[in-house]
Structures are given as structure tokens and as C-alpha cells.
C-alpha positions as CSV (number, residue, x, y, z in Angstrom):
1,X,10.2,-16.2,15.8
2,X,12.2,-12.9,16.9
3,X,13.3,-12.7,13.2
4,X,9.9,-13.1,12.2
5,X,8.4,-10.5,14.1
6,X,11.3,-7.7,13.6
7,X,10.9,-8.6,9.7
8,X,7.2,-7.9,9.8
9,X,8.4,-4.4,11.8
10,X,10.9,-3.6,9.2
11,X,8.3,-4.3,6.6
12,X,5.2,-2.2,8.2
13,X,7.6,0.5,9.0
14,X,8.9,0.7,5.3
15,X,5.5,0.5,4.3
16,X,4.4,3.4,6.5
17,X,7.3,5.6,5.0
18,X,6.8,5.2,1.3
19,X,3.0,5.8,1.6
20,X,3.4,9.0,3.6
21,X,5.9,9.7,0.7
22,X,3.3,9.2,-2.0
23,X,0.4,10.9,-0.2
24,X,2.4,13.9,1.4
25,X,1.9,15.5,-1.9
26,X,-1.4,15.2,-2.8
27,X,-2.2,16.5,0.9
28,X,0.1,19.6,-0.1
29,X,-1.7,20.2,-3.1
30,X,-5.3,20.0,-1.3
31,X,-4.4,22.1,1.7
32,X,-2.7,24.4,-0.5
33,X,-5.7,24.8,-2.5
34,X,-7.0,26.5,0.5
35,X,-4.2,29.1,1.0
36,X,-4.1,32.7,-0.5
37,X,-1.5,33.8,-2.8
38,X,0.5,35.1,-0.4
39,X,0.6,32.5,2.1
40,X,1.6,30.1,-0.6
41,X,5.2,32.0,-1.0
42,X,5.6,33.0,2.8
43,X,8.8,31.8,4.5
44,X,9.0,29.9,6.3
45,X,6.3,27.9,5.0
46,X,3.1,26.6,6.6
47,X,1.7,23.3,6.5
48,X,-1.9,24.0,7.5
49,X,-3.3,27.5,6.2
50,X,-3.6,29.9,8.6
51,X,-6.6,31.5,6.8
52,X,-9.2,29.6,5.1
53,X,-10.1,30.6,1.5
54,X,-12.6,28.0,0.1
55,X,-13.5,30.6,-2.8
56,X,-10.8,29.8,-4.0
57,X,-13.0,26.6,-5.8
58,X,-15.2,29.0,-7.1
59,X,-12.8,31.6,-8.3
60,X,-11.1,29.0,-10.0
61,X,-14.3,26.9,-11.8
62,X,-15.0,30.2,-13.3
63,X,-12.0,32.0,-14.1
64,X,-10.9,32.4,-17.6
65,X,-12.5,31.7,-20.6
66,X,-12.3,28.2,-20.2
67,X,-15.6,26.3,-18.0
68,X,-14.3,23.7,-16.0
69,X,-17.4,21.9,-16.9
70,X,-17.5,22.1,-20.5
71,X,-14.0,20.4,-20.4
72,X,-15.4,17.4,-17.9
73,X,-18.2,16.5,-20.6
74,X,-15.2,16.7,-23.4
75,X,-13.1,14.8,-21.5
76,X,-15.8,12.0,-21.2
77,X,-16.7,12.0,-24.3
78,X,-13.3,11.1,-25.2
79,X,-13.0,8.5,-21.8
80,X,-16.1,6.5,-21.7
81,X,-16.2,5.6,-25.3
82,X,-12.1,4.5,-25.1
83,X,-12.6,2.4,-21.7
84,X,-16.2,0.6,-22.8
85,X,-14.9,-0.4,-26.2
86,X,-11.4,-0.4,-26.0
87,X,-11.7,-3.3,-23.2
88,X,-14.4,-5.5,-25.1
89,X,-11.8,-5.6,-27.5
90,X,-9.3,-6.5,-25.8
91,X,-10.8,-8.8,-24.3
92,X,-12.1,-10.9,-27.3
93,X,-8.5,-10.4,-28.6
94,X,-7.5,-12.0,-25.0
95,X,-9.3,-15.0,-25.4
96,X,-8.3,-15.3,-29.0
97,X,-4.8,-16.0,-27.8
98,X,-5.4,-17.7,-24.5
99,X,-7.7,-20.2,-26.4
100,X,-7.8,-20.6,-29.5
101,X,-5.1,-22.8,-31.5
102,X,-4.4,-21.0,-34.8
103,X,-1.0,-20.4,-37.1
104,X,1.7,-17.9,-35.7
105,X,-0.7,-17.5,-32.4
106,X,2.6,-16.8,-30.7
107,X,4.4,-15.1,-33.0
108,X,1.7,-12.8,-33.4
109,X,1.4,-12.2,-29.7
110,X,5.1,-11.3,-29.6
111,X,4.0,-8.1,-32.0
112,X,1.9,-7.4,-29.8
113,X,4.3,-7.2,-27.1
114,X,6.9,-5.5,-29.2
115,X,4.4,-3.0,-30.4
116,X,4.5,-1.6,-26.3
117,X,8.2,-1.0,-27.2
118,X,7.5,1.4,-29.8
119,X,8.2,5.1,-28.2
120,X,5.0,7.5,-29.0
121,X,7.5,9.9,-30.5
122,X,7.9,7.5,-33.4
123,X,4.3,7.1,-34.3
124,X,3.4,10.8,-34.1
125,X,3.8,12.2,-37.2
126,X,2.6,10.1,-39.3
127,X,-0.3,9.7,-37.3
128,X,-1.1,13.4,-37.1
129,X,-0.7,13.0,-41.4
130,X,-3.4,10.2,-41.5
131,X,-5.7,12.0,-39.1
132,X,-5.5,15.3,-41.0
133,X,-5.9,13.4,-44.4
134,X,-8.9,11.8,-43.3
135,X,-10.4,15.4,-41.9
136,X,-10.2,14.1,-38.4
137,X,-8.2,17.1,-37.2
138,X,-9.7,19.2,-34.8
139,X,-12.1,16.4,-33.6
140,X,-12.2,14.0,-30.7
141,X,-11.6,11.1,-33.3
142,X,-8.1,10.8,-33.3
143,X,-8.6,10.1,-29.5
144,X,-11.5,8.0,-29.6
145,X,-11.1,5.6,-32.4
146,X,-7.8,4.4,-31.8
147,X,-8.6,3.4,-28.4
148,X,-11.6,1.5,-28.8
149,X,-9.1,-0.8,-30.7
150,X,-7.6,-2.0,-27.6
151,X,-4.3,-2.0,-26.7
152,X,-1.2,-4.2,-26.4
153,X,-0.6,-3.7,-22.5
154,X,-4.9,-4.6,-21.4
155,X,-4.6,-7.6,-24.5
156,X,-1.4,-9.2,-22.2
157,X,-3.0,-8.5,-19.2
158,X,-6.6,-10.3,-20.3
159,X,-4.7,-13.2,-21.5
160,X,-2.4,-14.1,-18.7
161,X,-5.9,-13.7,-16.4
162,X,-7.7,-16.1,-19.1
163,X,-5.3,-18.7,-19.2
164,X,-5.6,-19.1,-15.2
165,X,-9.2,-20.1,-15.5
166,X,-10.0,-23.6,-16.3
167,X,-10.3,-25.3,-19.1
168,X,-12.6,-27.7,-17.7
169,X,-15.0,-25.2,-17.9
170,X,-14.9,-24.6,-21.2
171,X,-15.0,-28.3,-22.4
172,X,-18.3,-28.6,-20.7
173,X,-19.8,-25.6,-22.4
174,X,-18.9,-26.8,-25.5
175,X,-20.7,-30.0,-24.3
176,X,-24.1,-28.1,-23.9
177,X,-23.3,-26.4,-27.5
178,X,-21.8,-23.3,-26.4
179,X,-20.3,-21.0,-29.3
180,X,-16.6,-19.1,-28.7
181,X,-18.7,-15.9,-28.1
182,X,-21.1,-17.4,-25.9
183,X,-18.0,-18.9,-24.1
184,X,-16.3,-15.1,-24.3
185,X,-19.4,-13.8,-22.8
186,X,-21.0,-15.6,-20.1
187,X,-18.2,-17.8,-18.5
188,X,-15.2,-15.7,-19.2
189,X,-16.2,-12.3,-18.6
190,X,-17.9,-12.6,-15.5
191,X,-14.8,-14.2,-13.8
192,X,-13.2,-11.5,-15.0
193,X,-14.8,-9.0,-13.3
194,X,-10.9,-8.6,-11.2
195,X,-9.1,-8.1,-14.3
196,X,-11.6,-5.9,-16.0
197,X,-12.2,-3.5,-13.2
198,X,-8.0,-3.0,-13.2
199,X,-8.3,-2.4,-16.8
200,X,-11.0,-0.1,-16.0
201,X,-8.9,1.9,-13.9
202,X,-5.4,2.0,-15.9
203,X,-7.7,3.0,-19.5
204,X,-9.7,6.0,-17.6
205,X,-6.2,7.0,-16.1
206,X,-4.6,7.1,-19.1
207,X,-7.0,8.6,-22.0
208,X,-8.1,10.8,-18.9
209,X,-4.9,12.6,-17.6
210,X,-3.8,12.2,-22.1
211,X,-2.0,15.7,-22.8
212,X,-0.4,14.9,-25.6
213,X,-3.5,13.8,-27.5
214,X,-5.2,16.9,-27.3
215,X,-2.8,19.0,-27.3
216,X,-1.7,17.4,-31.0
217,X,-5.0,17.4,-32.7
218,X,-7.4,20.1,-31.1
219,X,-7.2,23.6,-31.7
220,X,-10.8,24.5,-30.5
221,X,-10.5,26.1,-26.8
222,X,-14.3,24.6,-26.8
223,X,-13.5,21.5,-27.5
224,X,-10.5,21.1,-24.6
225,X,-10.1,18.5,-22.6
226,X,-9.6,18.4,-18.3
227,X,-5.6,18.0,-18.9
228,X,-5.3,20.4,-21.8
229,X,-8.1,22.8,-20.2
230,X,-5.7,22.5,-17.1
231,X,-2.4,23.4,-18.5
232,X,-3.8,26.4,-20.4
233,X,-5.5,27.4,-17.3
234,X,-1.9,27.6,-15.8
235,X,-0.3,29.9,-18.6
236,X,-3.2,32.0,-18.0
237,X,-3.0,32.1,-14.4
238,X,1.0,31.6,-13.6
239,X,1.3,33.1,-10.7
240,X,-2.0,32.1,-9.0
241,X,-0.6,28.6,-7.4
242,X,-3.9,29.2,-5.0
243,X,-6.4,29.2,-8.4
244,X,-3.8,25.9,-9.9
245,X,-4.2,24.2,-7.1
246,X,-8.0,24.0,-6.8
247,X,-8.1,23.4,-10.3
248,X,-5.9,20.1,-9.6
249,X,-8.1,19.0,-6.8
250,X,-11.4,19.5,-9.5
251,X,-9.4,17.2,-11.8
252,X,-7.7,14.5,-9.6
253,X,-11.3,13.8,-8.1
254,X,-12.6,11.6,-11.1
255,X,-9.9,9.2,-10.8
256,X,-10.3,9.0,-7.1
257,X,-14.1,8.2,-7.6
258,X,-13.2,5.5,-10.0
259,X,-10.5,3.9,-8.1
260,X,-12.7,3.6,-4.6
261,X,-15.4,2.4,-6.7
262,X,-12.7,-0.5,-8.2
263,X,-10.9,-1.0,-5.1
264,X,-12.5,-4.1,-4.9
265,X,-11.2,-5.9,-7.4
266,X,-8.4,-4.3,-8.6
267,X,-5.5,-5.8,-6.2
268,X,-6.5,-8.9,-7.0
269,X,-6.7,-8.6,-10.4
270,X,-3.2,-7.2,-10.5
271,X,-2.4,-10.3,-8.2
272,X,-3.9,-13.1,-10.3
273,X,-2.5,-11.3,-13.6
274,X,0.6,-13.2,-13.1
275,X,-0.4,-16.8,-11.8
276,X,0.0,-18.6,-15.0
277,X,2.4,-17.6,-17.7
């Protein structure tokens, strides 16, 4: 029982230390946000500013010639296309191989798998060729159509959670003349709701903190994106940390809305992912 209760001490106290780790700099960031410039480089430093600058939001929203806004819609454009489509489709996919019996189902899978393997750096240029062959360059295309593919990492995730639901249930919808798609749509999906809001969250991270993407295929300062927007808004501004770090805290807050809003369900999709292999 003494073990017990100094493991569970050892445990919380770990705990407490690697989440003061992880949040210690995103508190740094927002108080610093908050700073002037010269408070920023003062030695020795200060944890809480001793002077309160909140313009330092508004100084940064409109610097430059870059609005903070026009890259937000950009950036959605690009985001809410990817993460609706993108995880339909890997969701039939999903089911597709939790499913349904067909020749070199496994095998296939395996590709799928491998194809996470593949470094980025290896597809890049001849992607950048196809996309500028097919007049997609400068456009939000390159980063919008490939996505609404799906993608290996949400296709393994979708069918390890498919393969832990019952299969009872699907016999007796097949019973009462369900279809596969019917099957897909209105038993599957909403027990999936776990899985899918996890999916959610990993697909608006990625395609929305992407600086690679953009900074490959669009050459339009109009047509930026948050991350791109961001980084040029640094060259521009390299010695204001006080203007960079608001503009971190404009574009961290997205993700933040989406993950309280999916808190919900995403531990326990990331849980159940890995019941059943």
C-alpha cells in the first residue's frame, strides 16, 4: 500500500514537471507579448512585465504590408477544405480495409504504411514539376487537392478504431438491407465521433502551422498564409521580439479554439486507437 501511494507521488510529481516544461514557454511568449522592446533584452530578465503594452496587438495586426486577416481567410481556405474532405476520405478508405475482404488488402495497407516513411524531401521536386505543369503554381491547389486525398497516418488511425467496433453490428444491418455506404455512414461514423474529432485536430494542425507548402508554391504576398505571413512578418520586423510575439499569440489562438472545442473526444480517441490491432 506504501509503494502504491509513493508511486502515484512519483507519478503526479513527474507529471507536474513536464507540463510546467511544456507550458513555461507558451506563457513566456504571451507575457512577453506584452513587454516593450527594451524590456525584452534587459538583464537580468523579468518574468512578468513591469510595464504593460497591450498595443503591442494592434501595432502588430497592422504593421507591414501584410494584414493579419487576409492571411487567416487564406489560411482557411487552404484548412477547412483539407480537414472536411481529407477525413471523409480517409475514412471510407478506413473501412475499406477494416471490412472488406478483397485481393492484396494487406499488402496494399503495408504501402500505405511505407508511404509515411517516405521523407518530404524526396517527393518535392517532382511535385513542384507536376504542379507547375498543370498551372497550379501560385495557387492554393497544390495545398488543397492533395489533402482532400487523405493520408496514410488518419487511414491507419480510422482503421485500427473501425476494427474495434463490432461486427455484430454490421451483420444486422446488412439483415435490414443496409449498403457498405449506408453501413459507412450511419453506424460507423457516428461511433466515430472519438477518432474523427483527433483527426480533426492533428489535420488543422498540420495544413495549418504548413510552411513549407506555401512557401514552395506561392509567390503572391496576397495570397500568404498565417505561417508564411508569420515568418515574413519576422524578416521584416527582426528586432521587434515585442511585435513577433503578439503575432505568435494571433496565430497559436486557432488551434487552441479547436483543441478545447475537441477536448472531449480526443483522449479517447487516441486511447481506443490502439485496442485492437
Amino acid at each position: 500500500m506504501r509503494k502504491s501511494k509513493k508511486s502515484i507521488i512519483i507519478s503526479y510529481v513527474i507529471l507536474i514537471v513536464m507540463s510546467v516544461v511544456d507550458i513555461a514557454p507558451f506563457v513566456w511568449m504571451v507575457l512577453s507579448s506584452f513587454k516593450s522592446q527594451q524590456e525584452l533584452f534587459a538583464y537580468p530578465p523579468t518574468f512578468w512585465p513591469e510595464e504593460w503594452h497591450p498595443e503591442n496587438y494592434v501595432n502588430a495586426w497592422n504593421s507591414g504590408s501584410i494584414s493579419f486577416g487576409g492571411m487567416f481567410l487564406n489560411t482557411m481556405k487552404i484548412v477547412i477544405p483539407v480537414v472536411i474532405i481529407g477525413v471523409l476520405v480517409s475514412s471510407l478508405a478506413a473501412y475499406a480495409f477494416a471490412r472488406i475482404n478483397f485481393k492484396g488488402r494487406d499488402k496494399l495497407f503495408g504501402l500505405f504504411l511505407a508511404s509515411m516513411m517516405v521523407p518530404f524531401a524526396v517527393t518535392l521536386i517532382p511535385s513542384f514539376i507536376m504542379f507547375r505543369t498543370l498551372g497550379w503554381y501560385d495557387t492554393f491547389l497544390p495545398l488543397i487537392v492533395p489533402g482532400c486525398f487523405g493520408s496514410a497516418f488518419a487511414i491507419f488511425l480510422l482503421r485500427q478504431f473501425f476494427m474495434t467496433i463490432p461486427g455484430e453490428l454490421e451483420e444486422a444491418a446488412r439483415i435490414d438491407g443496409c449498403g457498405r455506404l449506408r453501413i459507412w455512414f450511419q453506424i460507423f461514423m457516428p461511433l466515430s465521433k472519438p477518432i474523427l474529432a483527433t483527426l480533426t485536430v492533428f489535420t488543422f494542425q498540420g495544413n495549418y502551422n504548413d510552411l513549407m507548402g506555401p512557401l514552395i508554391y506561392l509567390s503572391d504576398s496576397s495570397k500568404f498564409t498565417v505561417q508564411l505571413g508569420l515568418a515574413t512578418f519576422r524578416g521584416m520586423f527582426s528586432t521587434r521580439y515585442d511585435l513577433l510575439m503578439a503575432g505568435s499569440v494571433f496565430c497559436l489562438l486557432p488551434i487552441l479554439v479547436i483543441y478545447i472545442f475537441a477536448q472531449k473526444y480526443f483522449v479517447s480517441g487516441i486511447v481506443m486507437t490502439g485496442l485492437k490491432g
